[in-house]
N, C-alpha and C positions, 0 to 999 in steps of 0.2 A: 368589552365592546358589545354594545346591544345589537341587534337587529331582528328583519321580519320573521315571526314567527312560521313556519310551516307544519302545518296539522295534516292532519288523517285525513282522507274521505272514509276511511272506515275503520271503525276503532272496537275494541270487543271490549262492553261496557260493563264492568263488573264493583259490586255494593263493598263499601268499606264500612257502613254505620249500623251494619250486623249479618246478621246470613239472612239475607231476604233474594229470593231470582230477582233477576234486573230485568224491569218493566213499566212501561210510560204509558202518560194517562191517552195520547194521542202518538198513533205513529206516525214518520215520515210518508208522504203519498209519493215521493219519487227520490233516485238520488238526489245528493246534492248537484250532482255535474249535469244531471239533466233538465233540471227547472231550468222553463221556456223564458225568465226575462231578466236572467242574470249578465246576459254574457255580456264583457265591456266592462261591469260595475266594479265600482274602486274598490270596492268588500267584495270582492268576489270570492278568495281565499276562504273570507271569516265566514261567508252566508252558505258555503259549499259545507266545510267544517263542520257549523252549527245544525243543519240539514241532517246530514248523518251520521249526527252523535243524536241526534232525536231533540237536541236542544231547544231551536228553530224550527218548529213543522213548515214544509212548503203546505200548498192548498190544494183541493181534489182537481181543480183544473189544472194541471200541473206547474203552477205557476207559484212564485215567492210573493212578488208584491214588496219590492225592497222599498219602496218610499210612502208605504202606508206608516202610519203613527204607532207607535207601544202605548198600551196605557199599564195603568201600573201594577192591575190584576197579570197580564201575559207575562210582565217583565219578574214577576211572584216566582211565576213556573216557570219560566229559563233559567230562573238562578239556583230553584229547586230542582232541576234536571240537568243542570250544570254540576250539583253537588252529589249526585248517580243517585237520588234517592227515590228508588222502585215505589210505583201505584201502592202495594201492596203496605207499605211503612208507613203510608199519609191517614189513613181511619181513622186514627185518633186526631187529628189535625183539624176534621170539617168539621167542629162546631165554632166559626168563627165569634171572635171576642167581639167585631165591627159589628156599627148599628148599619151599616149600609152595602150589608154583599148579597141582600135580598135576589138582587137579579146577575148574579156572579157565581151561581152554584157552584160550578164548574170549577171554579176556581180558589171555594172557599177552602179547600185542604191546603193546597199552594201559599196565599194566605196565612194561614194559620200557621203550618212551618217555620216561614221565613219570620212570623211575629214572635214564634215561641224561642227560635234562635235567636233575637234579639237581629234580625235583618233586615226589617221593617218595624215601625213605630208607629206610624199613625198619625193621626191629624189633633192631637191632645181632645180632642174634644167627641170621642169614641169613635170616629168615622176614619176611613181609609184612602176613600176616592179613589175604589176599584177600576172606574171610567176615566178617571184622568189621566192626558198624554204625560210618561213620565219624563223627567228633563234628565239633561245629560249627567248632572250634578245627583240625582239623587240616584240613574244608572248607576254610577263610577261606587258613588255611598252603599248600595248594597253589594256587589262585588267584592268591594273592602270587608265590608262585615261578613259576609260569606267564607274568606278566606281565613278569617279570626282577628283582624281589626278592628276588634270594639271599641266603643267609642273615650274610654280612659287609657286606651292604650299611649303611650312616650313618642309615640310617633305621630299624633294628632296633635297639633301644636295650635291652636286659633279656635274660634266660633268654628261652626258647620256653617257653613258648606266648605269656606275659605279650610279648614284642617284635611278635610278628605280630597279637595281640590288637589291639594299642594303634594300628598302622598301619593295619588291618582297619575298627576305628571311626572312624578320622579319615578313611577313605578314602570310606564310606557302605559299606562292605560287610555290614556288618551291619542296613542299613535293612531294614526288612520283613520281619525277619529273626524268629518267635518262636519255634523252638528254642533250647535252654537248652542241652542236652549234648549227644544225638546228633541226628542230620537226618535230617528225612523225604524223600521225593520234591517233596513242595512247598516247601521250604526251600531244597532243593540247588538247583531253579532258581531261588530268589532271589537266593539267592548268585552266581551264573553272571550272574545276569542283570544285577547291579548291578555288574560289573565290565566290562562291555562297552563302557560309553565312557569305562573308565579308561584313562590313557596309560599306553603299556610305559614301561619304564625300563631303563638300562642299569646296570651296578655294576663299576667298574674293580678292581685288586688291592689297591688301597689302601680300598676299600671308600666309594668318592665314588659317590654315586648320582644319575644327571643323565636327569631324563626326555624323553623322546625330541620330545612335543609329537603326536606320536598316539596315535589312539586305538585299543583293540581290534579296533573294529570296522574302522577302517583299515590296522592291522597284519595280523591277520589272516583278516577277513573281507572285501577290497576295496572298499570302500565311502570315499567322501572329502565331504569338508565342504559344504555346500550352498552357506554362504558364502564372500569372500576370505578364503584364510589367511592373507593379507600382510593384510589389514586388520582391529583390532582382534581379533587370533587367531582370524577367521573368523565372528565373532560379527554377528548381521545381524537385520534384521526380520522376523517372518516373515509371510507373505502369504499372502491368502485360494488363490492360484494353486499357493502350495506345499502348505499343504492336502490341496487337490485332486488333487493331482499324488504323496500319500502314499497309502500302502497300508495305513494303520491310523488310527485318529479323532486326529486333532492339529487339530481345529477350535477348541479354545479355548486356543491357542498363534498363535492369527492375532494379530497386533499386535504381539505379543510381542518380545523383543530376547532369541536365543537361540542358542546356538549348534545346527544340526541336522548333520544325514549324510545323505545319499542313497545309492543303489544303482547300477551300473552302468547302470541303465533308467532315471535321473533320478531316481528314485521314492525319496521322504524316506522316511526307514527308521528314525532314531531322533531325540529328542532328549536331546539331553547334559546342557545347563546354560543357565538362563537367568535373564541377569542383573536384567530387568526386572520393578516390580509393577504391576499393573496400581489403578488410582482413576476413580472414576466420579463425575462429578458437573459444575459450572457453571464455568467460566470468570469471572473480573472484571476486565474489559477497565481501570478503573480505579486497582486496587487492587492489580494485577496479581497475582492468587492465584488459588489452585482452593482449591473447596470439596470435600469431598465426604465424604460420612456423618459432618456437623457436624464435622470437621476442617478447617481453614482453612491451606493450605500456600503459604506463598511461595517465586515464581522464581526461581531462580537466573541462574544463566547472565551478562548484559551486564548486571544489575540492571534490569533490567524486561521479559525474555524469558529461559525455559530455551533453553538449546542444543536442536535439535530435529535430530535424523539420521532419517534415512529411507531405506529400502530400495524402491526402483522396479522394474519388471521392463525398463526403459526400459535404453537403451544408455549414461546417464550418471551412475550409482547409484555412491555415497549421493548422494540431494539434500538438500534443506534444508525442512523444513516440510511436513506433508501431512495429508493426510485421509483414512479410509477410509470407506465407507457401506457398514453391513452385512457388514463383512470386505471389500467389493470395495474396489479401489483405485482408486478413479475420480472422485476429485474431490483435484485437487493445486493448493495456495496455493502462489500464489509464493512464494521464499523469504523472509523478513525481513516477511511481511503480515502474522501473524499469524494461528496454522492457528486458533485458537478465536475464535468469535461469543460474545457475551456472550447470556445466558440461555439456553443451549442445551446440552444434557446430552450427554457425550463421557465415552469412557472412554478413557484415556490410559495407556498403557506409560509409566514413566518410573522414572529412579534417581531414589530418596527418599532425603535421608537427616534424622530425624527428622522435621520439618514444613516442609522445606524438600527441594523440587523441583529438584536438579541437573541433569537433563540428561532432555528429553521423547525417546522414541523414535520415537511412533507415535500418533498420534491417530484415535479412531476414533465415529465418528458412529453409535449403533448406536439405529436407528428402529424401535422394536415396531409390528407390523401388525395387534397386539392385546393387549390385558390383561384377563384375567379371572379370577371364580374360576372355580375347576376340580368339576367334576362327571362324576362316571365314565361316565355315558354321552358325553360329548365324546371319549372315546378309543376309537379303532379299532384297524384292523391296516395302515392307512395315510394315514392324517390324526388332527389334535389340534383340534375345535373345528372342524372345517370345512377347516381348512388343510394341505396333502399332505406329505410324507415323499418324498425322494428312495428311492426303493426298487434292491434289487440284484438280482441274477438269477433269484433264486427270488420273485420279490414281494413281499419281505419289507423291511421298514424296514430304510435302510438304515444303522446307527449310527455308522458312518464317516462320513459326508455332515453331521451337523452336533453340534452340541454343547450338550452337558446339564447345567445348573446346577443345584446345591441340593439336588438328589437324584442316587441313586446309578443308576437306570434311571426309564424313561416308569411303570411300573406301579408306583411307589411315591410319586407326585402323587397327596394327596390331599385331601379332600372341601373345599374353600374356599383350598385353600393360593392363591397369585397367582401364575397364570402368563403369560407375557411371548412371543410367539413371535415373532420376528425370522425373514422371509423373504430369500432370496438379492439379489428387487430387491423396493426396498422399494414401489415401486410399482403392482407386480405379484402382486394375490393372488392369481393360480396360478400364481407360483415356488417354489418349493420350500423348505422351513423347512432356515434354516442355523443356528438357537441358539433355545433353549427354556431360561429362565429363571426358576425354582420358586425362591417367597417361601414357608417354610412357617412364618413366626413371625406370632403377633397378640397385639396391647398390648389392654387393657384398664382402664379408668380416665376420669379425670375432665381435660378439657383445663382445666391452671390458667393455662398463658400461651400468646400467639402474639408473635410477632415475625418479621415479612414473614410470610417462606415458611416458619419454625419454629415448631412445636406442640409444649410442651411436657404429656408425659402420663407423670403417676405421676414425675414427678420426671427424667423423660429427655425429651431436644431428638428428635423425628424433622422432617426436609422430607415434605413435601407434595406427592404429587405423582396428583393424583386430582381428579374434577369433584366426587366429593361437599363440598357445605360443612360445612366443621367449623366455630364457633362455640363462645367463649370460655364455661366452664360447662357446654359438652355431655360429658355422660357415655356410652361407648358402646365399641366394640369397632374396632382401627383393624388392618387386616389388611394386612402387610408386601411391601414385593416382594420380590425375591432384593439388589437395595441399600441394605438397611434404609428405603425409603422408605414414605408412608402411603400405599397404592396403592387401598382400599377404607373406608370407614369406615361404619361402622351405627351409628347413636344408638340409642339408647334412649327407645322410643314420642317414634320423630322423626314428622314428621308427611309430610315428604318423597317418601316409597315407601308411606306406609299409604293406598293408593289402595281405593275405593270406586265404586260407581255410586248415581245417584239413583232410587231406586224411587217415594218417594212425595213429595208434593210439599212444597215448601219450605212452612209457615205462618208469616206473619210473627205477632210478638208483638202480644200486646193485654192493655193495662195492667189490665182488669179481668176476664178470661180466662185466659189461660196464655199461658208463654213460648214463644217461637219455635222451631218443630221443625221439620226434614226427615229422611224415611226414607232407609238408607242397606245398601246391600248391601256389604258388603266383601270382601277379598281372603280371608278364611276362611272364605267362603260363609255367613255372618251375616247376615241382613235385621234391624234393629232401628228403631225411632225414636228421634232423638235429640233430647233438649234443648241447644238454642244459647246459650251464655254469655253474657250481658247484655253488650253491648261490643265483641265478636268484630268483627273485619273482614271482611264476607262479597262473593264474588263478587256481580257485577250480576246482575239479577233473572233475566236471560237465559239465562244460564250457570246456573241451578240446577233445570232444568229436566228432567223422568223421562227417562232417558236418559244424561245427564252423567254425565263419568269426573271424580271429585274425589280431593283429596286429604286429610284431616283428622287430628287430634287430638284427644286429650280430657285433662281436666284432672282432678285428685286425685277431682273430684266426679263425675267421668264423663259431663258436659258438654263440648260442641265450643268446644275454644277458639280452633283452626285452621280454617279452611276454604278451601280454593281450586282455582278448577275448572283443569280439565288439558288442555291443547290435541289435539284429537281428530281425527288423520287418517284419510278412511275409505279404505279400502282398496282398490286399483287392481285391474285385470285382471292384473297381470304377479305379484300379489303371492301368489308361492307358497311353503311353506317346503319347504328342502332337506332331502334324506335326513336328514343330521346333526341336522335340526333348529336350527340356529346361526344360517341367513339364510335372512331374510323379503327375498326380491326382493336388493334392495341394502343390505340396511339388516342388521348384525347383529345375534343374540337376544340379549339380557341374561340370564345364568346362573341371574337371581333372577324371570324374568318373572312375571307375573298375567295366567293364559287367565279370562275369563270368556265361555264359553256362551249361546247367546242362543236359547228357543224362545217362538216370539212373544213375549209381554211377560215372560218368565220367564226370569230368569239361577241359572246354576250357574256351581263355580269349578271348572279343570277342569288338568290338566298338562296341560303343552306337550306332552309324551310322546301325548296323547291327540289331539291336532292330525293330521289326514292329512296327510302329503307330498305336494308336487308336485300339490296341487289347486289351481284356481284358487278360492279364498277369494270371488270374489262372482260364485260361478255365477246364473247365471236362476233367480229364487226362491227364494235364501236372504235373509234378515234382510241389511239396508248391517251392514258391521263397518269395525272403526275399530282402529285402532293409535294407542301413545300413545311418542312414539320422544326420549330424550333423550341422544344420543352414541349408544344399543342403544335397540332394542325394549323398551320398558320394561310396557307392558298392549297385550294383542291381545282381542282382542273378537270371536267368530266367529260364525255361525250354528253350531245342534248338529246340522244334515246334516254338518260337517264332522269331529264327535268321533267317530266310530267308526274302529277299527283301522286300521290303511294298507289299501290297495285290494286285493282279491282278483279276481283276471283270469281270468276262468271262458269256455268257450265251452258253450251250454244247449242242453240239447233238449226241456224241462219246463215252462212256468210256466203255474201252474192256482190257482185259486179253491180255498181248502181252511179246515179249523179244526184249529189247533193244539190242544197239550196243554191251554191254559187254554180252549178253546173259543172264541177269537178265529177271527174269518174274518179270514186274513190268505193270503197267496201261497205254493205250494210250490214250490220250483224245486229240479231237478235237472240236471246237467249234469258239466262235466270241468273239476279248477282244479289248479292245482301236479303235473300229471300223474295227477292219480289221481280215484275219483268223488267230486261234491261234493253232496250233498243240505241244503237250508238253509229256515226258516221265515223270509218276510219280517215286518216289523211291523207291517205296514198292507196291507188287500185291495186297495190300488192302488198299494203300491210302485216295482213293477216297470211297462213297461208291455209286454205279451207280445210282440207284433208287433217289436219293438224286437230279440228276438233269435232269433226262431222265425217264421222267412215260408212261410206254406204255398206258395206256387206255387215253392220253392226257386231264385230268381235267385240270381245270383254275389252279390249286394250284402248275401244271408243269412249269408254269410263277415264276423262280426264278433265282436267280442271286449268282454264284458261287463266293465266296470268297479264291483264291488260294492263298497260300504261295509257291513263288520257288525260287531257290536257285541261286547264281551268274552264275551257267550254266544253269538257264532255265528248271531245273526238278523241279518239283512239289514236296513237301513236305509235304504239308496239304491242306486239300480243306471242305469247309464248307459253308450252304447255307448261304448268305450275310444278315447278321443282320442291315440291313440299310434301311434310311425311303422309306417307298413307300406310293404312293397313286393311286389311282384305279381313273381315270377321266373321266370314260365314251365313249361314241361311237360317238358323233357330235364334230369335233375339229374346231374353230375356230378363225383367229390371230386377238388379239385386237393388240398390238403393236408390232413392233419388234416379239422378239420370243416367247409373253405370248400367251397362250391358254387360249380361254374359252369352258367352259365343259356345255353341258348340255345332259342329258338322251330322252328331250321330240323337241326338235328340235333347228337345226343348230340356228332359228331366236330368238330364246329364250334365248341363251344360258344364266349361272346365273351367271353376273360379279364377284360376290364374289367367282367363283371358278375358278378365271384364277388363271394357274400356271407357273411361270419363268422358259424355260427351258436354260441352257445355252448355249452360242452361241458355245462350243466345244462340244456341247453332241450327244453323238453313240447314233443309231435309229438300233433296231431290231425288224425282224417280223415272228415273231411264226405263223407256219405252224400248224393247227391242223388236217389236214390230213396225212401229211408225217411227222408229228410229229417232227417241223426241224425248227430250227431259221436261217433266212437270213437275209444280211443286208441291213438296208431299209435306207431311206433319209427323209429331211424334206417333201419334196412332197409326199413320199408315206405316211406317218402318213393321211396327207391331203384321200390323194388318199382313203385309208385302210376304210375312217371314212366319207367318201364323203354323204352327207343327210343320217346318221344314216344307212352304208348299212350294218353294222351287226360284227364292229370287234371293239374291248376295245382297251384302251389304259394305260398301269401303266409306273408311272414314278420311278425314282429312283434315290437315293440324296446320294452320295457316301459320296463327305463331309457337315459332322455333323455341320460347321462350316457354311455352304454356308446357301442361301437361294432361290439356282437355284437348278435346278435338272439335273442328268449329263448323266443318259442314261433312252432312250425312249424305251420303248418294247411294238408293237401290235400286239395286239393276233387276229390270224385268218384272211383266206379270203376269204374276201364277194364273191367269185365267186365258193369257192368248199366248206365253211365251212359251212354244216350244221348240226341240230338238229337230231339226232339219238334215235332208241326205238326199243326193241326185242317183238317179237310177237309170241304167242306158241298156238296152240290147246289143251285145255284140255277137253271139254267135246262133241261131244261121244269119248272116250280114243282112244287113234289115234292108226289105226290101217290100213294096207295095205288100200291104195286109201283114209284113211282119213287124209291128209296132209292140210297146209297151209304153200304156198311158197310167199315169196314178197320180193320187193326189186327190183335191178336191175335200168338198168334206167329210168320204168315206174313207181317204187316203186308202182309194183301191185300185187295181189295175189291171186287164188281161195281158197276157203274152200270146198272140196268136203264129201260128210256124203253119206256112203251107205247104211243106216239103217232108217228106216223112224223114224221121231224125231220132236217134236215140242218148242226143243231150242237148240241153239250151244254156246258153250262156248267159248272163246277168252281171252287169260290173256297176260298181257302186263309187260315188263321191261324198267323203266325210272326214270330217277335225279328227283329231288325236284323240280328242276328250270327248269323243263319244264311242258307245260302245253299240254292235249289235245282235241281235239275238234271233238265232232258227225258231221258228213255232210252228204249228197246223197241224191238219190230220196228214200230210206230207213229208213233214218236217226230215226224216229218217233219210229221205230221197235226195237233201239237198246238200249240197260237198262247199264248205267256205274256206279260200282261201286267197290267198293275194296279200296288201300291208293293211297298217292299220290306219290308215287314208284312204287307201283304194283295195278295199276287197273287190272277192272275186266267186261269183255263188255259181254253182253247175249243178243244174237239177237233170235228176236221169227220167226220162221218161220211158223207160222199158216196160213192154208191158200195154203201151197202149198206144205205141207206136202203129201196131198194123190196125187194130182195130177205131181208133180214133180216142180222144178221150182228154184226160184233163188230169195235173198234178196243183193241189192247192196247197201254198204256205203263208206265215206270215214273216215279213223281217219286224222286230222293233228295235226302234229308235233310242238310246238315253243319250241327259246331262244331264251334269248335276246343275240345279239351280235351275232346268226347264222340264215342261210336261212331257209323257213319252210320246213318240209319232211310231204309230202302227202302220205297217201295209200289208195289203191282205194283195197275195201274187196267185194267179191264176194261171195256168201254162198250157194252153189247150195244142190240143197237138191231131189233125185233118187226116182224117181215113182218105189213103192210098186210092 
C-alpha cells in the first residue's frame, strides 16, 4: 500500500561515491520550516525537506519563491545534491562538453555530472539550454536516470518521454505533483522529494533491470532501515518511542506496520511505505469479529484469531499479541490470550483484505482524557480546553510531539466540531497531549431505529458513543467524532438541558380555580409563569421549592409537560475556576454551561466568560451557590460579587467618600495597577473598606496588594486584600541571571543562592513611601537603587499566578534617604510642670530637659515597636540606668553631683531598624542651682 512520504527536516548527509566530507556548492540561508512564503503550500512537506537537505536552497531574503520557474541548469544541481555528491568531487566535472554554458559558470560542474552519468543529454546539436524552464517530463526523466534508469533498461517500454512517463507514474513520482508542462520551485521539490525512498536500480547490457533493495536515502544519503532488513524487508511496528526519537511529526504512524529509515543519530528520518490500515472500534470475543464504523470484519488467521506480530523495544521482538495505551507500549498480553477485551474500543493496524482481517499488527487502546465541543476560547498558545501541548524551544506548540486528526492545523477546529484529546498518560492530566481528534460532521434528522448500540438517522446506522440519551422518535442534531461515532446529541426542545430555576412558588391545581402553575427563570434569562399539564409527573413537593435548579418542557400548547428537579451541589472552598475556564476545582466545564447570577433574591443569566478566576466562589458573604455536575459542570450558580471581570491588582494610596458622574456617593480610589495609574469609581460608599489598604501610622503590614473586582465599565465592585503568594527578600538585591535575584540580609557579597527569586520579565515595580505614606512606580533600577549595599529599604514579591513560578509585581518599601527609625519621648519624673519640659526632634533630633527643683534623678519614658532597638551613648552615657519593656523603656539619669551646684548631664539615645536610617537624640538634662 503506497502512501505520503514523510522526510527529515534534518538529515546528516553523508558521501557514498568515495570518502570525500559532505559539502555544497550553496548553503541553505534558513531552515526549511522557517522560509517566510511556504506556509499553506501543497508542497510544503517536499520544499521544507529539500531546504534542509541543502537540495533546494531558500534565498538570502529568507524566502523560497515556490512558483518561480526551474530551468534546467538548477534542476542539473538538485539532482546532483540529491545524489550527496560534495563540492569537492565535481572539479573534474567543469569543463563542460556544451557550446552554450558561457553564462552558467556556476553551474558548469552540475552539468557536467549529470552529462557524464548519462542524466542529461543535451540538445543533439552540442547545446544544453542551461536557461530553459525544465518541463515536468524531462524532471521525472532525470530522477529516473539518477536512480539507475537508463535509458535500455526492460522497464522503459515506448519512445521518450511516453517510456519515463509511464515508469514515473507507477513509481508515485508524479504524486503531488500539479504541474502539467513546466515546473516551478514547488513541483521540483516534489518530484525530488518523492523519489527518495525509491530503490536504486541497476541495468545490465542486455537491458535486465534488477533493483538493488535500497533506498535513496540509503544509497546515497546514509541512512538505513529502523527495522530488520532480514525480516519481512525490514517492515516493523512502529512505536510511540520511535516517534519520539524522530525529528519531524510521525505521531500518527504510531501503531502502524511501516517500513521507516533513521539517521546516523538513531533519529527516524523518513517513512517509505506502510503496509497497514488502521480500524477503530469493538472487539467480539464470541463472534470473533471487529466492528467498526458499522462494518462487521472477520478474523482470519487459525479461524478464531488474526495473526497478531508486534514490534517490542524488548530484546526478543517480534512478539506475539500486544497492546498499546495512548501510543505507550506498556501493557503486553501474553501471546495466544487474546490482546482485545470485548466492549472496549481499540484501534487496530491490521491487513484487511475486503471484510476480512488477515493479519493484526498492533492493537492500540487509545483512552480520550476528554470529549468536547470546541469553542474558540478553549484554544491558547499552549493548551486545548485546559490540557498542555508539549512545547519546543521557543515556547511554542510543539507539532512534532503529537498528532492531528480531521483538520489540517489547531486553528481550523471549529465552533461545536468534537474534539477528542488523548494524553501521553492516560492518567495523568498534566501529561502532555499526544493526539487531538476533530469530528467536524453533524447528522440531522429524526431517530427511526435503534438496535443495541445502533441509531439509525435519516436512513444511515451511526454507534453511540455519548451519555446523552437518544430515544426512538427523537428528532435533533447528532454531532460526530473524528470515527463517525455519535459523540453529542441535542434534541429538539429536549427537556434534558432546558434547565431553569424556581422563582415563584409551585400552586397546586384547584378544580374550581385554575390550574397548577409555578414560576420559572430559565437559561434565557426568562422569568415567566407557567401552566402545568393536567397529568404531568412532577417532583415531590420539596424539590419545587424558590430556589430549585429544574429541568422542564413544554408542549405544542406551551404548557409543562416535563418537570424534574436537578440534584444541586453547593459549592465548596476549593471550588475555583481555572484560567481557561474548563475546571471548576476537579470537576470539568461543560462547553454548553448555564451561569446564573444570584443578587439576593434576583437571578440573572450570565457567561462563564463573566465568572472570575481563581476566586474562591463562597467567599464570607456571598449568596450558598450550587453547581449542577453530570460527567461536566453542567449549571453553576454564583453569587454576582463574582461577575465582574478577572481581578485587577492595584497597590492604593486614595480611598475617599466621593459622588460620581450620576451623583451617587459612592468611593474614589486612586492608586497603581498593571504598572501604570489607576483611577476608578466604586458602586457603593462602602465598597471598599479604607484602612484595608491605606494605614496612616505606615507599619510594614501597610505593604499589601489590593484585589479589585470591576465591572465592564471600570467601577469597582469588590475589593479585598490579595490572598496571593508573597515572599519578603530582604534589603541587598542582586542579579545572578537575567532577572533572578539574590537576597541576602548580611551583605550584597554574601548573598544566599538558595534565595534567588524569578522575577518576570513583565513585572510592575512599586515603591512604598513611608513618609508620605504613598506608592510610586519604580523600575528595575530603582529596586537596585532602593537596596544599593543594604541602604535600609525591603523588598516583597508577589506571584499573582498560582500557576507560575515567577513573580509578577515587585514592591519596595521605603527610602533610604528620608525613611527613618522613629521613637516618642515624654518626661515623667519630676511630673512636668511649667519650665519642666522635654522638647526634641526637629532637624537636630535634640532636646533639653529642664527640672526647676533640686532632684537627684530624672525620669525619661520612651515609646517604641519591638523591632527597634536602642542604644545609651555621650560623654554621660555611664550616668544613665535603662530599663522598663521592649516597647516602653524606661531611662533614669542620676544627676548627682550637680545637683546643689547647678549643672547639666549629656547623652545620646539612638534609634534602629533594619530597613531605616538610625534617628539620634542628643538629651540634655540641666538641673537649676538651689
Amino acid at each position: 500500500m503506497k502512501m505520503r512520504k514523510a522526510l527529515s527536516f534534518v538529515l546528516v548527509l553523508a558521501l557514498v561515491l568515495g570518502s570525500f566530507s559532505m559539502a555544497f556548492a550553496a548553503d541553505p540561508v534558513k531552515q526549511g520550516s522557517d522560509l517566510s512564503d511556504i506556509s499553506g503550500n501543497a508542497n510544503y512537506d517536499a520544499i521544507v525537506a529539500n531546504s534542509d537537505l541543502g537540495i533546494i536552497t531558500g534565498y538570502e531574503d529568507g524566502s523560497f519563491k515556490p512558483v518561480n520557474n526551474v530551468n534546467r541548469a538548477e534542476f542539473a544541481a538538485m539532482i546532483t545534491r540529491m545524489m550527496g555528491v560534495p563540492a569537492s568531487a565535481l572539479g573534474g566535472y567543469s569543463a563542460s562538453a556544451f557550446s552554450d554554458m558561457n553564462n552558467y559558470g556556476w553551474a558548469n560542474s552540475y552539468v557536467g555530472f549529470c552529462s557524464a552519468k548519462g542524466i542529461v543529454n543535451g540538445y543533439g546539436d552540442g547545446t544544453f539550454g542551461p536557461g530553459n524552464t525544465i518541463t515536468v517530463n524531462e524532471a521525472i526523466t532525470m530522477v529516473l536516470r539518477s536512480i539507475g534508469y537508463v535509458n535500455n533498461s526492460d522497464e522503459l517500454v515506448g519512445a521518450w518521454p511516453s517510456n519515463y512517463v509511464t515508469l514515473g507514474k507507477r513509481l508515485g513520482l508524479y504524486d503531488d505533483v500539479t504541474s502539467v508542462a513546466t515546473i516551478d520551485r514547488a513541483n521540483a521539490a516534489q518530484v525530488i522529494y518523492n523519489a527518495l525512498t525509491l530503490e536504486t536500480a541497476a541495468v545490465d547490457s542486455e537491458g535486465k533491470t534488477t533493483l538493488s533493495g535500497d533506498a535513496v536515502l540509503e544509497v546515497y544519503l546514509d541512512c538505513k532501515l529502523v527495522g530488520n532488513p532480514s525480516v519481512d524487508n525490514g517492515f516493523d511496528v512502529y512505536t510511540n518511542n520511535d516517534a519520539n526519537g524522530s525529528v519531524i511529526n510521525t505521531m500518527e504512524y504510531v501503531g502502524a506496520y511501516v517500513k521507516a529509515f533513521e539517521n546516523s543519530d538513531g533519529d527516524v528520518v523518513a517513512i517509505a511505505e506502510v503496509k497497514s490500515t488502521f480500524l477503530t472500534g469493538k472487539y467480539n470475543a464470541t463472534g470473533k469479529t471487529f466492528k467498526a464504523a458499522g462494518v462487521k470484519y472477520n478474523l482470519a488467521g487459525d479461524g478464531t484469531n488474526a495473526t497478531v506480530n508486534f514490534k517490542s523495544d524488548g530484546p526478543n521482538s517480534p512478539l506475539k499479541a500486544a497492546v498499546f495505551t495512548n501510543g505507550e507500549d506498556i501493557s503486553l498480553p501474553v501471546a495466544g490470550s487474546g490482546a482485545m477485551a470485548a466492549d472496549t474500543t481499540y484501534t487496530i493496524a491490521a491487513n484487511v483484505s475486503g471484510k476480512t482481517i488477515k493479519e493484526v499488527y498492533s492493537v492500540i487502546e487509545w483512552a480520550a482524557a476528554d470529549t468536547f465541543q470546541f469553542e474558540a476560547e478553549m484554544l491558547d498558545d499552549e493548551s486545548l480546553n485546559g490540557y498542555d501541548f508539549a512545547l519546543d524551544d521557543n515556547d511554542k506548540i510543539d507539532a512534532d510531539r503529537f498528532v492531528l486528526l480531521g483538520v489540517d492545523s489547531l486553528d481550523k477546529i471549529a465552533e461545536d466540531n468534537v474534539v477528542k484529546v488523548y494524553l501521553a498518560k492516560k492518567a495523568d492530566t498534566t501529561s502532555d497531549i499526544v493526539k487531538v481528534a476533530v469530528g467536524t460532521e453533524k447528522v440531522e434528522g429524526k431517530v427511526t431505529l435503534i438496535d443495541s448500540d445502533d441509531y439509525t438517522i435519516g436512513g444511515k446506522v451511526y454507534a453511540a458513543n455519548t451519555s446523552d440519551p437518544i430515544a426512538l422518535g427523537d428528532t435533533g442534531t447528532a454531532y460526530l467524532d473524528y470515527d463517525g461515532d455519535i459523540a453529542f446529541w441535542d434534541v429538539e426542545d429536549a427537556a434534558s438541558e432546558n434547565y431553569a430555576i424556581v422563582t415563584g412558588a409551585y400552586i397546586a391545581s384547584s378544580p374550581t380555580v385554575r390550574d397548577a402553575t409555578i414560576v420559572l427563570f430559565d437559561k434565557e434569562g426568562n422569568e415567566k409563569e407557567y401552566t402545568i399539564k393536567t397529568g404531568t409527573t412532577l417532583p415531590a413537593a420539596g424539590e419545587m421549592l424558590v430556589d430549585q435548579v429544574v429541568t422542564f418542557s413544554l408542549n405544542k400548547d406551551g404548557k409543562i409537560d416535563k418537570l424534574n428537579a436537578v440534584n444541586e451541589i453547593p459549592l465548596a472552598t476549593a471550588d475555583k475556576l481555572s484560567d481557561s475556564r474548563t475546571v471548576l476545582n476537579n470537576d470539568r466545564v461543560d462547553a454548553g454551561i448555564v451561569v446564573f447570577a444570584k443578587d439576593a433574591s434576583d437571578y440573572s443569566v450570565i457567561s462563564i466568560n463573566d465568572v472570575e478566576t481563581k476566586e474562591d466562589l463562597t467567599k464570607a458573604g456571598a449568596v450558598t451557590g450550587f453547581k449542577v455536575v453530570d460527567g461536566k459542570v453542567k449549571v453553576l450558580i454564583v453569587d454576582s460579587y463574582f461577575t465582574g471581570q478577572d481581578s485587577v491588582y492595584a497597590v492604593l494610596n486614595f480611598v475617599k467618600a466621593a459622588y460620581n458622574n450620576d451623583d451617587d456617593e459612592v468611593q474614589l480610589v486612586k492608586g497603581l495597577a498593571a504598572g501604570k495609574a489607576y483611577e476608578a469609581y466604586t458602586d457603593a460608599k462602602n465598597t471598599l473598606t479604607a484602612t484595608d489598604f491605606v494605614n496612616a501610622n505606615g507599619a510594614l503590614n501597610t505593604i499589601v496588594i489590593a484585589e479589585l473586582g470591576a465591572d465592564s465599565n471600570g467601577i469597582i465592585t469588590r475589593g479585598d486584600i490579595a490572598t496571593i503568594t508573597t515572599k519578603e527578600v530582604g534589603k541587598y538585591v542582586v542579579e545572578k541571571s537575567g532577572r533572578d535575584l539574590g537576597i541576602s540580609d548580611s551583605s550584597a557579597a554574601n548573598a544566599d543562592v538558595d534565595r534567588y527569586a524569578p522575577i518576570d520579565s513583565d513585572a510592575v515595580v512599586y515603591v512604598y513611601d513611608d513618609v508620605d505614606k504613598e506608592y510610586s512606580l519604580g523600575t528595575w533600577a530603582s529596586i537596585k537603587a532602593q537596596t544599593a549595599n543594604g541602604a535600609g529599604s525591603k523588598v516583597y514579591l508577589y506571584q499573582v499566578d498560582d500557576d507560575s513560578e515567577v513573580y509578577d509585581i515587585v514592591v519596595v518599601y521605603g527610602d533610604a534617604a528620608t525613611a527613618t527609625a522613629n521613637m516618642n519621648l515624654a518626661l515623667t519624673t519630676p511630673v512636668p510642670a511649667a519650665g519642666n519640659t522635654i522638647a526634641v526632634g526637629g532637624a537636630t533630633k535634640a532636646g533639653d530637659v529642664n527640672v526647676v527643683n533640686t532632684t537627684t534623678s530624672v525620669v525619661i519614658t520612651g515609646t517604641k515597636t519591638a523591632a527597634q532597638t536602642v542604644t545609651i551613648g555621650g560623654a554621660n552615657a555611664a550616668d544613665v540606668t535603662a530599663t522598663g519593656t521592649a516597647t516602653a523603656p524606661i531611662y533614669t539619669v542620676d544627676t548627682t553631683g550637680v545637683a546643689a551646684a547647678g549643672g547639666n548631664k549629656t547623652f545620646t539615645l539612638t534609634v534602629s531598624e533594619a530597613g531605616k536610617a538610625d534617628l539620634v537624640y542628643t538629651v540634655t538634662v540641666v538641673v537649676a542651682a538651689p
